[in-house]
C-alpha positions as CSV (number, residue, x, y, z in Angstrom):
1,X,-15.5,0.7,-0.6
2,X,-11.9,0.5,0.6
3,X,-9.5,-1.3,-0.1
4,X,-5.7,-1.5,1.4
5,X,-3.6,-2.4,-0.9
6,X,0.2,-4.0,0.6
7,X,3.2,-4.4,-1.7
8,X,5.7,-6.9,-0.7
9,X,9.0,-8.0,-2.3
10,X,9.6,-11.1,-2.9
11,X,12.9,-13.3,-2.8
12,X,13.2,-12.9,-6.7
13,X,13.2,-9.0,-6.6
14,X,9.8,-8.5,-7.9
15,X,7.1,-6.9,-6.2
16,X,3.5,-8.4,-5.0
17,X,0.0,-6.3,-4.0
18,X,-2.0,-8.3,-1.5
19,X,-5.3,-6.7,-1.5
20,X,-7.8,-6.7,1.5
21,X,-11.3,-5.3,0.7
22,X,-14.0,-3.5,3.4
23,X,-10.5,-1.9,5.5
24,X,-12.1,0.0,8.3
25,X,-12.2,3.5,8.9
26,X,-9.3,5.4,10.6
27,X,-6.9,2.1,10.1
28,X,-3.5,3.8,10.9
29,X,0.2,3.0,9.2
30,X,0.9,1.5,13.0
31,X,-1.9,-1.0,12.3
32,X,-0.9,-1.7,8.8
33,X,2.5,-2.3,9.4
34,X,2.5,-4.4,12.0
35,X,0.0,-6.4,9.5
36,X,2.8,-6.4,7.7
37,X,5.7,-7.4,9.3
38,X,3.1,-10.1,10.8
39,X,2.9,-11.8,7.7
40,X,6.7,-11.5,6.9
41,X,7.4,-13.3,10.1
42,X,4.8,-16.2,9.6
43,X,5.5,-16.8,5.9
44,X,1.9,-17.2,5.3
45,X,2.3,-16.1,1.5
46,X,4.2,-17.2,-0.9
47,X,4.0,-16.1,-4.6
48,X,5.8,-17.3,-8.0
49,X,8.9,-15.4,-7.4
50,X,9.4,-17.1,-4.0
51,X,8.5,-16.1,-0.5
52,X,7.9,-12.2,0.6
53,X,11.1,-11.0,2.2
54,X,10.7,-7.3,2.6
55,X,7.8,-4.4,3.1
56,X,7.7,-1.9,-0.3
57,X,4.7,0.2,0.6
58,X,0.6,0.4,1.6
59,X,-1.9,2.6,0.3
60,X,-5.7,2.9,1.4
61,X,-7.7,2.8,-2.3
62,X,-11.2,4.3,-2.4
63,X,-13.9,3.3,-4.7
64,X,-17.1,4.5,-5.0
65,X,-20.2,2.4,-6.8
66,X,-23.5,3.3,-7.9
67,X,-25.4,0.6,-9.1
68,X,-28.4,1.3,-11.6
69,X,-31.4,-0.7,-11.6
70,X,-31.9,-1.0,-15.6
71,X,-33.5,-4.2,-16.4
């Protein structure tokens, strides 16, 4: 599974991770920037240190999972 991982600053100076599971393949920084600045500009977030007022950084996290069948 993957995972992008956004990290916002808020108005209080503090950093935020938003975290979207299931990114596609091959998503480029273009894509996840204007993702982004989209949600800068709508305000659609707002966290305990006040609204998100500037972009920090993005990474793409991978996971892998094996699930055993033991009962």
């Amino acid at each position: 599974m993957k995972t992008l991982q956004m990290v916002f600053q808020n108005t209080a100076g503090r950093n935020v991770s938003i975290n979207i599971p299931y990114v596609k393949d091959g998503i480029t920084t273009e894509e996840i920037r204007n993702l982004m600045q989209l949600i800068l500009a709508k305000n659609i977030f707002d966290s305990t240190g006040g609204n998100l007022v500037s972009i920090m950084g993005a990474s793409v996290i991978s996971r892998d999972v094996t699930d055993y069948a033991v009962r």
